[in-house]
KEKE-912681 format. One record per residue (C-alpha): y, x, z; residue in one letter. Coordinates in steps of 0.2 Angstrom, whole numbers, plus 5000, padded with zeros to 4 digits. Each point is the difference from the previous one (the first is absolute). Layout:
<atoms>
Y	X	Z	A;
...
</atoms>
This chain:
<atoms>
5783	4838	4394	X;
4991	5015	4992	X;
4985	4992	4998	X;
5009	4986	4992	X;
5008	5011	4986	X;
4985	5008	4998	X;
4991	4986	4998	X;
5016	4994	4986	X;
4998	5018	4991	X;
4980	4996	4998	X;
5004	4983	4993	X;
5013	5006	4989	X;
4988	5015	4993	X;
4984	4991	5000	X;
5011	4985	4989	X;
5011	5012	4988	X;
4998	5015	4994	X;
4981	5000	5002	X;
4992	4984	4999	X;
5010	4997	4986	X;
4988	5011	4989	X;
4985	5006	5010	X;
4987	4988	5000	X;
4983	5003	5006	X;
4984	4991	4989	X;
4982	5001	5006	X;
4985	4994	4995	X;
4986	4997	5010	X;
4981	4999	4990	X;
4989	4993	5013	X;
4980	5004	4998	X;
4992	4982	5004	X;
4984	5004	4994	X;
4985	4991	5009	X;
4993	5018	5007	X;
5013	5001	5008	X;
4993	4988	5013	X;
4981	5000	4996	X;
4987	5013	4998	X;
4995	5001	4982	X;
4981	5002	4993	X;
4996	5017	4999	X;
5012	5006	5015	X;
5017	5000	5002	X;
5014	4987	5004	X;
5008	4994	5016	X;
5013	5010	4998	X;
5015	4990	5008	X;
4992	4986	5010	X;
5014	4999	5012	X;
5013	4999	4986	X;
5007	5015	5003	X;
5008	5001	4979	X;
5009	4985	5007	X;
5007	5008	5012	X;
5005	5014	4990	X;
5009	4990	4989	X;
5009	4991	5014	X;
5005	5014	5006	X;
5008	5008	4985	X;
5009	4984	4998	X;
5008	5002	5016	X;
5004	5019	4998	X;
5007	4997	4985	X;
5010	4985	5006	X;
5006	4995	4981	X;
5016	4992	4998	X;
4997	4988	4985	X;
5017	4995	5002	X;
5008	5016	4994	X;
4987	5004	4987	X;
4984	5007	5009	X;
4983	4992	4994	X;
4984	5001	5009	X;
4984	4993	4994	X;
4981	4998	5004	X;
4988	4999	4984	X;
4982	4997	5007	X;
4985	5002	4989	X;
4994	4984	4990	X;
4987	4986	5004	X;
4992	4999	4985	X;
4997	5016	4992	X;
4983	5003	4993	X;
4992	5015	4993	X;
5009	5011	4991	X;
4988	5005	4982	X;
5001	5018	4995	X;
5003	4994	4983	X;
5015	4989	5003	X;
5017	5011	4998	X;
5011	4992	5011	X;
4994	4993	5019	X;
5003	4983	5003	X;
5018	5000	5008	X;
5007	4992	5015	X;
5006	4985	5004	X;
4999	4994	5017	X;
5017	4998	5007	X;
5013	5012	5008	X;
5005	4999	5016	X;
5018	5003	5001	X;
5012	5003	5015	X;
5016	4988	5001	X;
5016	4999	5010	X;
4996	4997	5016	X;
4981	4994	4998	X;
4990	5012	5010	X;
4990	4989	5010	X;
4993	4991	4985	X;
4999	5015	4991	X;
4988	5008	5013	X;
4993	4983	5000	X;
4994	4999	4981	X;
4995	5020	5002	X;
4987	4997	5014	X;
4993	4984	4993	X;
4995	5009	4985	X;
4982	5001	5001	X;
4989	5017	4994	X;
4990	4991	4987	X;
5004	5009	4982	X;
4983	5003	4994	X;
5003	5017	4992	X;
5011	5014	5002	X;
5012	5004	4986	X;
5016	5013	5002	X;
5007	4999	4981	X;
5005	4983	4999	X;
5010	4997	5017	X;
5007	5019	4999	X;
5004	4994	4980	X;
5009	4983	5007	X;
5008	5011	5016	X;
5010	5009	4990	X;
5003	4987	4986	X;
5007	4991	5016	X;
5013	5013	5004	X;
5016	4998	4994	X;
5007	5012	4984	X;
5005	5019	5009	X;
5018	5002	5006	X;
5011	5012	5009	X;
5002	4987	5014	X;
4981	5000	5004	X;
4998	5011	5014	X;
4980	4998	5002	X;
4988	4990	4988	X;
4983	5004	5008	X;
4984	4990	4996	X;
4985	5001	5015	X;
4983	4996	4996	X;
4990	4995	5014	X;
4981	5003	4998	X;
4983	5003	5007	X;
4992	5009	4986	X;
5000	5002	4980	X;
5000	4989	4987	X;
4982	4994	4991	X;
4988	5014	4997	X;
4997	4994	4982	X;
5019	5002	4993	X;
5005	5010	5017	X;
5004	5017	4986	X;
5005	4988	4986	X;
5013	4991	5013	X;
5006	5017	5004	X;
5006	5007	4982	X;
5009	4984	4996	X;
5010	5004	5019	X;
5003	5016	4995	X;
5003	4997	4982	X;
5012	4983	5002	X;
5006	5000	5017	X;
5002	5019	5007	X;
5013	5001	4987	X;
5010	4987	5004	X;
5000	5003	5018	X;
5005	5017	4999	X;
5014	4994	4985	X;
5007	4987	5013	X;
5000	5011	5014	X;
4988	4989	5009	X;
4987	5006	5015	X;
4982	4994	5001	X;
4990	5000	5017	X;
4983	4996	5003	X;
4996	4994	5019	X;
4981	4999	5000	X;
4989	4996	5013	X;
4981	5004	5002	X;
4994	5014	4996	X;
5001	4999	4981	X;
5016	5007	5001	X;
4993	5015	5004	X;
4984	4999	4991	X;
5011	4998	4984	X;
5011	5012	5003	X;
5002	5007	4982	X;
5002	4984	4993	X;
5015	4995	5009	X;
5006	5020	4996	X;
5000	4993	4985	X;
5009	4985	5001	X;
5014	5008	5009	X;
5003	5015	4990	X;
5018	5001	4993	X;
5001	4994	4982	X;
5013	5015	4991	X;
5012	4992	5013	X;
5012	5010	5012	X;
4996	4992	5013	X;
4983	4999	5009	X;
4992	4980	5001	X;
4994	4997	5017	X;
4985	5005	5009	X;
4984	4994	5008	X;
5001	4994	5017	X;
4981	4999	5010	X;
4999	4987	5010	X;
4985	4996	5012	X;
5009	4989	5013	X;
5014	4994	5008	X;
5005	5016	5008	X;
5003	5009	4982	X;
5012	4985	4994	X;
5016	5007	5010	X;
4997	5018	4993	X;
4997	4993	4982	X;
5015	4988	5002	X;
5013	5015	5005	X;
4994	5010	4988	X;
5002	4985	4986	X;
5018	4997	5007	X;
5004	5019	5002	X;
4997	5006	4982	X;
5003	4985	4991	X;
5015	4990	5010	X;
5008	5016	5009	X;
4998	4993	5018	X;
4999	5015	5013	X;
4988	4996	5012	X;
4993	5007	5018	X;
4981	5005	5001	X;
4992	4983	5008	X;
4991	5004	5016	X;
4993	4990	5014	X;
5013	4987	5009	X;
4992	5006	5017	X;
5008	5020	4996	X;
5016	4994	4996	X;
5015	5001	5012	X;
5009	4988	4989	X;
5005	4999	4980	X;
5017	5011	4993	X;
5006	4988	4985	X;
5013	5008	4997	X;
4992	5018	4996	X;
5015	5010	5000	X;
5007	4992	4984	X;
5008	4984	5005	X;
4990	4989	4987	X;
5006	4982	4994	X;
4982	4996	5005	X;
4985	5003	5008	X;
4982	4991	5002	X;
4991	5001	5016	X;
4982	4997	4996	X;
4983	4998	5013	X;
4983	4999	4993	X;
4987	4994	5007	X;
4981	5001	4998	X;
4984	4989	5004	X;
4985	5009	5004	X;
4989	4986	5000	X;
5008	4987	4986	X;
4996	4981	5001	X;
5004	4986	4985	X;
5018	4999	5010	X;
5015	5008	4997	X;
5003	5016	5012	X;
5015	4997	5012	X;
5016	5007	4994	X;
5005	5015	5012	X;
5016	4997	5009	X;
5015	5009	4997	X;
5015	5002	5011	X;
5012	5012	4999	X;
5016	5003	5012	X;
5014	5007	4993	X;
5009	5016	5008	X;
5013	4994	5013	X;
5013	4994	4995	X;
4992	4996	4982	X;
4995	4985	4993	X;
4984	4995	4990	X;
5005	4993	4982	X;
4986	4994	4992	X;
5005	4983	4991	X;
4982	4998	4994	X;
4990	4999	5016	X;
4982	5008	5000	X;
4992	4999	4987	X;
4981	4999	4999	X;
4985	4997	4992	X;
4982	5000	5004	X;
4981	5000	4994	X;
4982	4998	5008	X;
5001	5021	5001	X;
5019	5003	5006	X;
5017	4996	5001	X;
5016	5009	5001	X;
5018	4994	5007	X;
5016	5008	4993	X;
5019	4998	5001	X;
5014	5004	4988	X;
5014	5008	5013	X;
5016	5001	4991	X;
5013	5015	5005	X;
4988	5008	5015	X;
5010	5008	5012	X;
4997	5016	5003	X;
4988	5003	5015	X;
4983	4995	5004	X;
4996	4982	5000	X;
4987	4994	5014	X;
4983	4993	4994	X;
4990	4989	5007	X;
4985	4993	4990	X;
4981	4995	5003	X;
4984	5001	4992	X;
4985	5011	4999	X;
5001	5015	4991	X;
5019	4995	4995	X;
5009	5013	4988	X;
5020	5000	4996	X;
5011	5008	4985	X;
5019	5002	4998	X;
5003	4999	4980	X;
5019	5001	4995	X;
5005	4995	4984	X;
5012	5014	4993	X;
5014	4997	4991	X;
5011	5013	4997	X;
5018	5004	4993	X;
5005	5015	4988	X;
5016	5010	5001	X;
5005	5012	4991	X;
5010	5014	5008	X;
5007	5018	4995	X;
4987	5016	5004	X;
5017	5009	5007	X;
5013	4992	5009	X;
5014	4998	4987	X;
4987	5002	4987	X;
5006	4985	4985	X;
4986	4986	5000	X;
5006	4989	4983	X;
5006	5014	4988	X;
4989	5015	4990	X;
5002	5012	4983	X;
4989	4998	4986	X;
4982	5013	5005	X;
5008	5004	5017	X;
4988	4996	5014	X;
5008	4985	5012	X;
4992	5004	5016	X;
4999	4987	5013	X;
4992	4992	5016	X;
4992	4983	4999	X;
4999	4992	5021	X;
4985	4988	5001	X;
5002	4990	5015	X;
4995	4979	5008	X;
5012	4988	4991	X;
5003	4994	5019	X;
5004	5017	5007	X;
4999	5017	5002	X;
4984	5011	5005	X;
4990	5009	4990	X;
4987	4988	4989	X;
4988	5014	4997	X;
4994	5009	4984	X;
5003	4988	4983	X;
4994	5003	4984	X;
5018	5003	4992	X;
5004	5001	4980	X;
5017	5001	4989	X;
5004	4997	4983	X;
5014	5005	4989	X;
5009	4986	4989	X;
5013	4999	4987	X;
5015	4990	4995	X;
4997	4981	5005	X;
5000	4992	4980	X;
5002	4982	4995	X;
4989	4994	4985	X;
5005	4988	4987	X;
4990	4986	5011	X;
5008	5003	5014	X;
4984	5011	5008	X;
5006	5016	5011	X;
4990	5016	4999	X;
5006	5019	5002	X;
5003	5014	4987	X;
4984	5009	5008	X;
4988	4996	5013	X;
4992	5017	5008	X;
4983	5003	5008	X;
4996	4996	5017	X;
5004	5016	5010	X;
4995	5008	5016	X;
5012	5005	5014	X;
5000	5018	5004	X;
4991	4998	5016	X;
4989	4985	5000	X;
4999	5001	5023	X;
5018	4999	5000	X;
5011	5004	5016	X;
5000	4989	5013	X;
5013	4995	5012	X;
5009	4989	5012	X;
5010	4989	4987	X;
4984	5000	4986	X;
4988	5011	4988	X;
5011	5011	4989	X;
4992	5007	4983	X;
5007	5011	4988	X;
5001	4996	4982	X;
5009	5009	4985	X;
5003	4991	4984	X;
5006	5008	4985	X;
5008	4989	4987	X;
5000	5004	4981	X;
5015	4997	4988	X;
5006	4985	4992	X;
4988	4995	4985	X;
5014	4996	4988	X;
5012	5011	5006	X;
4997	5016	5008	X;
5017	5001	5007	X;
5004	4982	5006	X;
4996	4996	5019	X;
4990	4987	5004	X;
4996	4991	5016	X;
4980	5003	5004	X;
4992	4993	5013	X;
4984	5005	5012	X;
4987	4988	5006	X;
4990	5004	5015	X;
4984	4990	5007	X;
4990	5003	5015	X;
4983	4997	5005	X;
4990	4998	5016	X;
4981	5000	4992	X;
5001	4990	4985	X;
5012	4987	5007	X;
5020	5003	4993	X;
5009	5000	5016	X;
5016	5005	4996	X;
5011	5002	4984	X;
5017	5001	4991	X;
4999	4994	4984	X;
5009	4990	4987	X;
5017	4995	5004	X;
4996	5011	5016	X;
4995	5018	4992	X;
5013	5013	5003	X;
5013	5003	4989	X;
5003	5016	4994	X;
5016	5009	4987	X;
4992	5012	4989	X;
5012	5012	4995	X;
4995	5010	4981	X;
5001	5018	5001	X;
5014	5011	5000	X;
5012	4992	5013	X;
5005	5015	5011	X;
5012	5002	5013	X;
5000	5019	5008	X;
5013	5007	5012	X;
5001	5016	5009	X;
4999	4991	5014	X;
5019	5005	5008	X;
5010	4986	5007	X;
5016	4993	4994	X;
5017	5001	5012	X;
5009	4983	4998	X;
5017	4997	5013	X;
5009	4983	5002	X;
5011	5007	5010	X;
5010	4989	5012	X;
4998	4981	4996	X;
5007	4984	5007	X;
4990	4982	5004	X;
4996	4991	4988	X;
5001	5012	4987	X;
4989	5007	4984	X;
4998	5015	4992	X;
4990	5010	4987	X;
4995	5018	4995	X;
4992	5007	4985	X;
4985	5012	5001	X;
4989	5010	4989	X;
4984	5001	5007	X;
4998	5014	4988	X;
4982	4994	4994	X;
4989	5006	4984	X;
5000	4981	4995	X;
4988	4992	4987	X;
4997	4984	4997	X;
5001	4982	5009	X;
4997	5007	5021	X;
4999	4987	5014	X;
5011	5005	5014	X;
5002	4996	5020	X;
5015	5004	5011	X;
4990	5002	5019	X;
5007	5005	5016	X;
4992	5010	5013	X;
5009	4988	5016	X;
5012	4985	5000	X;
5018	5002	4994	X;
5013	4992	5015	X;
5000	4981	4997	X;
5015	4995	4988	X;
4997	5015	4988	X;
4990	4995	4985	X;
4995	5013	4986	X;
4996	5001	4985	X;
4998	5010	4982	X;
5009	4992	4983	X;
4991	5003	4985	X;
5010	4994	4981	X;
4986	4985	5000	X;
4994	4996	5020	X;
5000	5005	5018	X;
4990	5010	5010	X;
5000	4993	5018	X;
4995	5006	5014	X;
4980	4997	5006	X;
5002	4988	4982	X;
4988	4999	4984	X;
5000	5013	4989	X;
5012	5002	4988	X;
4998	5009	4981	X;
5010	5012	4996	X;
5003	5008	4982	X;
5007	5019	4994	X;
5017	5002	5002	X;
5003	4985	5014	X;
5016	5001	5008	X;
4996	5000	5019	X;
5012	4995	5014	X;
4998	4997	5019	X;
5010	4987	5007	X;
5005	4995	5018	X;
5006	4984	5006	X;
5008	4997	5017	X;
4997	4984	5008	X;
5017	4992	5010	X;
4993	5003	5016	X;
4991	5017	5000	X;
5001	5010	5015	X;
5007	5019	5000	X;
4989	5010	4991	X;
4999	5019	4994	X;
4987	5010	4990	X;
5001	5017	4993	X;
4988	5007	4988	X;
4988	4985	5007	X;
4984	5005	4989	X;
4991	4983	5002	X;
5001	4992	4981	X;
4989	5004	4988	X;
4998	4995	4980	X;
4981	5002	4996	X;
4989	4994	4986	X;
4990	4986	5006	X;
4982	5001	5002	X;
5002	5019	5008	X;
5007	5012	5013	X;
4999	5015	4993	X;
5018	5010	5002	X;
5003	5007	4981	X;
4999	4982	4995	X;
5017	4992	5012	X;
5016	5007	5003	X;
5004	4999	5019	X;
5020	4995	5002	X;
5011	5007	5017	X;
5012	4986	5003	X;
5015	5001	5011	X;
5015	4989	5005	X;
5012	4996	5015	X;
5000	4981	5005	X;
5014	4995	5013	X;
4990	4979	5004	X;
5008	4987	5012	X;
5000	5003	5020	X;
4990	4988	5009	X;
5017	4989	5003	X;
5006	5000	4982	X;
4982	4996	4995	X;
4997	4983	5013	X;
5018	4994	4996	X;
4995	5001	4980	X;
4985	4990	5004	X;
5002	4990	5015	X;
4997	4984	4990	X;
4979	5007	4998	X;
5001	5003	5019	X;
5003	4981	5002	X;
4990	4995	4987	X;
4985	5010	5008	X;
5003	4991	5017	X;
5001	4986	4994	X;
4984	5001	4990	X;
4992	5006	5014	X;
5004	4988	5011	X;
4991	4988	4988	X;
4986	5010	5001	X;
4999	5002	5017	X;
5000	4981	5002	X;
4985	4997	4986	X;
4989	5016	5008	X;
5005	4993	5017	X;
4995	4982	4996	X;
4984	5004	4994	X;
4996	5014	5016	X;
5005	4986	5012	X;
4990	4987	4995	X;
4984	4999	5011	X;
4983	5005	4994	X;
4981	5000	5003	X;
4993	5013	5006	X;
4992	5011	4990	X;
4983	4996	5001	X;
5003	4983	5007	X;
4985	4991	4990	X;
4994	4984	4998	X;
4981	4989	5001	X;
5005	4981	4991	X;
4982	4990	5000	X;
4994	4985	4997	X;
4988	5000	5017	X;
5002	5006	5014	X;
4983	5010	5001	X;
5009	5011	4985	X;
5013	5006	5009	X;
4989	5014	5007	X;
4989	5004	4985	X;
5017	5001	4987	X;
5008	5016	4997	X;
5020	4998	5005	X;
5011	5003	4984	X;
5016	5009	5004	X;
5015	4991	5000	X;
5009	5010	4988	X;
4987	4994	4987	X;
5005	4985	4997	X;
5014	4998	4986	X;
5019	4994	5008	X;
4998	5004	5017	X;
5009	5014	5003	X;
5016	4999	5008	X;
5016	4997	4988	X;
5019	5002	5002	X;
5003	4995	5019	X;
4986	4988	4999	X;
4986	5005	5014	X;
4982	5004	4991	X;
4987	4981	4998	X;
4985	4996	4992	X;
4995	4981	4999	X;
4981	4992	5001	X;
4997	4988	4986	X;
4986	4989	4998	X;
4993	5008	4985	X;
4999	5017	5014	X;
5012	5008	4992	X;
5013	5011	5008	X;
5014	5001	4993	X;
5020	5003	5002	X;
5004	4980	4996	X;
5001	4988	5013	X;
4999	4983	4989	X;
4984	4990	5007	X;
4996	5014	5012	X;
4988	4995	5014	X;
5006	5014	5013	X;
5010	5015	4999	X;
5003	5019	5005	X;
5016	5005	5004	X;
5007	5017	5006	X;
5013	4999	5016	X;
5005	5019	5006	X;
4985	5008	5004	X;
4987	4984	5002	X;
4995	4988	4985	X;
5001	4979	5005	X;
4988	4991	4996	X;
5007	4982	4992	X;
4993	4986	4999	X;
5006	4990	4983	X;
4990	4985	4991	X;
4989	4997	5011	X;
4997	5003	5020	X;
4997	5017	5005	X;
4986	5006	5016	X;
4996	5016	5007	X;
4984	5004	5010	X;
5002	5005	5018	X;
4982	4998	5002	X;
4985	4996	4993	X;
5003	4984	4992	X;
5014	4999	5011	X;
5016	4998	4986	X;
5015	4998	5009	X;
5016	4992	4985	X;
5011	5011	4994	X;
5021	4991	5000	X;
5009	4999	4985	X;
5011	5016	5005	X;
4986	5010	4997	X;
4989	5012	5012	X;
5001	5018	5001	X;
4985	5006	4994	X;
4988	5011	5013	X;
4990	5017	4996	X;
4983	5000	4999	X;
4995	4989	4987	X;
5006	4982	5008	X;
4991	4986	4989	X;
5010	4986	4995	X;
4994	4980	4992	X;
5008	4992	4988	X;
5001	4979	5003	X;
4986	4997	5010	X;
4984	5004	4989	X;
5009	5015	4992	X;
5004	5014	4991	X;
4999	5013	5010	X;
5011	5014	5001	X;
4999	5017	5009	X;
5012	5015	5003	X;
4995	5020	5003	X;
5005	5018	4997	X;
4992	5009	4986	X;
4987	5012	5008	X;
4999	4989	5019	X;
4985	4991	5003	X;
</atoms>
């Protein structure tokens, strides 16, 4: 059951609140020049035989995992066919036109199909015109867009001829733009141009007046260096948090869950060829087993992908448990990576406990805590990049466009490491809001925005409709006490009666001041409290209330009809503060008495002895539902089940717990039952079912329906089963459908 609602929070967040705006966009600029695959006169070339830029690009399809359903894009522009020499003297290169390789809903097999059919065979090599259509092929910046990255993957530099003339128009046409649009550009080179060019691609990446950097440079000489390029990629750009990779044969096992409770996680094994042939590498196998008790939820499957020079094999685990998951995998050399896409929910809390949150005075600092923590749970997600900004009065124009009165700078918290704990990361912030700008002395309702960052990936905000709301105050309102406390006596009062005193709180009092009415502990249940102003009430743990000079102030008590006896003298638990503070000279604290005489215990069941059999009554009802659904009979708990075709799978097919399967569960004094269809399905209808499953005390029949039913005593020995059903053996008895099949076979979870 907890793993269900966990799995329905995931859903429900991932679906909502954030997939709603954040969208990821990536374009992939894929080097298919010829040296790539052939030496060139004069030295050089060969510098991906074994198609490892393919492999790249698989693989950041796959860690990105694009949803082109909600909005995310993801797109491979490889370099053209046809290009020919680029004169010095023209202006503009020729630009390109070969078409984009797109990702679609559900298309990944013939999207990795297209990407590894695409032959190196571009004649020259040429950045500006891809990186030009790349970012053309973008869509417009948006506060939804949570990473817009462009990878070009290379094995050198462009022409020698128009290498420095290509580079000013980058850095004159396109720096600009991708610093503007808050867009990062990685290089993933192979060879060993990479590094002989060094200060050419220094200055390809260097910033562009933006204030954010634009990628970097990633050298990579072979397979091994693609898993380190790809987490760094995914950790600056996409905010994934990610374990160092290290060899499969040292690791005891894979922690998903990392402490933080993540929606997901990616498991991933890479494997490398020392001596690469014309074929494809094998795909490394990846197994994991979940901690006991746990489940493995990985809807996708494994996922791979594989070239002449390696391969890798990963898995999307949604809602890891905590604990360490086994692994069992294969190949030479194997490597394995946990990256955890973060995702993470903003509060904003009170630095003091009964500190106000959502009201503030014009220049006064408002100081407050922001907890950083996993959409999905608590833990601490680790050190963000964290950032407020102050906004006015939300304003309507004549078009019916909003905006705010003032939209502040981007500001820093007060300590950037913030404070970890148990429930989050808390940092402090103080905001300071200025007065209205028509009116110094009218209050306003402001508001602060507040994104963080994981790299340059947004992983977290509260924003629009979400930013905090906050009263500003203007200057002047003051409300100062001497601090004293204010006797108040009720005297003796019957049930069900009401009854007010007035008070001076004897305040310096100066303009419009929120107040609270708190309690240090719980009145006695049927005494309710609370302080009448000419305009509003003040109740008890209730919103602030505004006051103004010269407020008549009264504190009323009402009696409920069935109070018990109660008596307080000089009981000093009230308190009327201004809201958003603690501080003594700024309340008036209020000692309360009165004398109570409330119904004995036989007066008080005599007055209500109608709820008494009202209550039995309804829990009677009760009892019969909850008891229905106890009662009924159930499958064991890691009862599974092996439904094949042939008889030969029934061995080599993973059993599929029960539980899984949609309807058969057990229902209101109806015993648990899953049916066997033709289709293989397994499900709670029984309409057309061949055989079913049916749980009887502690044991589960076995049924024939539709068609005859056989278990095997021996080898090829099948014995017919009556029509009032079998009880089913331990140990993984197989059972035939008709006489050629299917074949069906139960066992418990974690038994051989």
């Amino acid at each position: 059951m907890t793993l269900l609602l966990r799995v329905l929070l995931s859903i429900l967040l991932c679906c909502t609140a954030w997939s709603a705006v954040a969208t990821d966009h990536v374009r992939v600029v894929l080097d298919t020049s010829l040296s790539m695959r052939i030496a060139l006169q004069g030295g050089g070339g060969r510098n991906d035989p074994n198609r490892l830029a393919v492999l790249a690009t698989a693989m950041l399809f796959d860690l990105a995992h694009p949803n082109t359903t909600l909005g995310d894009s993801f797109a491979v522009i490889p370099f053209d066919q046809d290009w020919l020499a680029w004169p010095a003297t023209d202006a503009e290169p020729q630009p390109s036109r070969r078409p984009i390789l797109r990702a679609g809903v559900g298309n990944r097999a013939a999207f990795l199909g297209q990407l590894k059919a695409i032959p190196y065979d571009s004649p020259m090599t040429y950045f500006y015109p891809v990186l030009a259509r790349a970012l053309d092929d973008l869509p417009p910046p948006a506060d939804g867009h949570r990473v817009r990255v462009i990878i070009l993957v290379t094995d050198g530099v462009p022409e020698a001829e128009t290498r420095e003339r290509e580079l000013a128009l980058i850095r004159e046409r396109l720096l600009p733009r991708l610093s503007a649009a808050k867009v990062q550009l990685y290089v993933l080179a192979f060879g060993n141009d990479a590094l002989r060019y060094r200060a050419f691609f220094d200055q390809l990446l260097a910033a562009a007046g933006g204030d954010r950097p634009a990628g970097g440079l990633i050298p990579a000489q072979g397979a091994a260096d693609l898993l380190d390029g790809m987490v760094q990629i995914f950790t600056r750009s996409f905010g994934y948090r990610a374990d160092e990779a290290q060899p499969v044969s040292a690791l005891p096992g894979l922690d998903l869950a990392g402490g933080v409770s993540p929606e997901r996680a990616i498991a991933l094994v890479m494997g490398t060829v020392r001596n690469p042939t014309a074929r494809d590498a094998p795909a490394p196998a990846l197994r994991l087993t979940p901690p006991t008790g746990a489940l493995l939820n990985a809807p996708d499957g494994a996922l791979t992908a594989a070239v002449p020079g390696g391969a890798y094999t990963l898995l999307h685990v949604l809602n890891p448990e905590p604990g360490r998951y086994g692994l069992t995998s294969d190949g030479s050399g194997a490597v394995a990576a946990v990256l955890r896409p973060t995702r993470l929910a903003l509060r904003v809390l009170p630095a003091r406990a009964g500190d106000e949150t959502g009201r503030a005075m014009v220049g006064r600092p408002l100081d407050l805590r922001v907890r950083v923590a996993p959409a999905s749970g608590g833990g601490d997600p680790g050190p963000v990049g964290l950032s407020f900004r102050l906004l006015g009065e939300r304003l309507t124009a004549a078009d019916g466009t909003t905006g705010h009165a003032f939209v502040g700078d981007a500001l820093p918290p007060v300590d950037n490491v913030g404070e970890p704990g148990a429930e989050g990361r808390d940092y402090r912030i103080i905001a300071t809001f200025p007065a209205h700008g028509a009116d110094h002395r009218r209050p306003y309702l402001g508001y602060i925005e507040l994104r963080a960052y994981r790299g340059e990936a947004l992983v977290g905000e509260l924003t629009g409709d979400q930013a905090h709301p906050v009263r500003i105050e203007p200057p002047g309102s003051v409300f100062r006490t001497s601090g004293v406390t204010v006797p108040l006596d009720f005297g003796p009062l019957s049930l069900g009666a009401q009854r007010c005193l007035p008070f001076d709180p004897a305040a310096e009092h100066y303009g419009e001041v929120a107040l609270k009415l708190t309690t240090t502990h719980a009145l006695p249940q049927g005494f309710t409290l609370w302080v009448r102003l000419p305009r509003e009430e003040i109740r008890l743990a209730g919103p602030a209330v505004a006051s103004l000079p010269g407020d008549r102030y009264e504190l009323c008590l009402r009696v409920a009809d069935d109070a018990r006896t109660s008596r307080l003298t000089d009981d000093d638990r009230l308190r009327l503060q201004v809201a958003g503070t603690t501080a003594p000279e700024q309340g008036v604290g209020m000692r309360v008495s009165w004398e109570v005489q409330g119904l004995s215990l036989w007066q008080a069941f005599w007055r209500h002895w109608w709820r008494w059999i009202a209550g039995a009554l309804v829990a009677t009802v009760l009892a019969t539902l909850v008891g229905g659904f106890i009662a009924a009979p159930r499958f064991p708990p890691k009862l599974a089940l092996v439904y094949v075709a042939r008889q030969d799978e029934l061995q080599q097919s993973t059993a599929v717990a029960l539980k899984n399967y949609r309807g058969t569960g057990a229902g209101w004094f109806r015993p648990a039952r899953a049916y066997l269809h033709t289709d293989f399905k397994v499900s709670g209808r029984g309409r057309g079912a061949l055989a079913g499953l049916v749980a009887k005390g502690r044991t589960v029949m076995v049924v024939p329906l539709a068609a005859d039913l056989f278990y095997e005593l021996d080898a090829d020995d099948w014995i017919a089963v009556g029509s009032a059903g079998r009880q089913a053996r331990a140990g993984g008895e197989a059972y035939r459908i008709g006489s050629r099949g299917p074949f069906f076979r139960l066992a418990l979870r974690g038994a051989s």
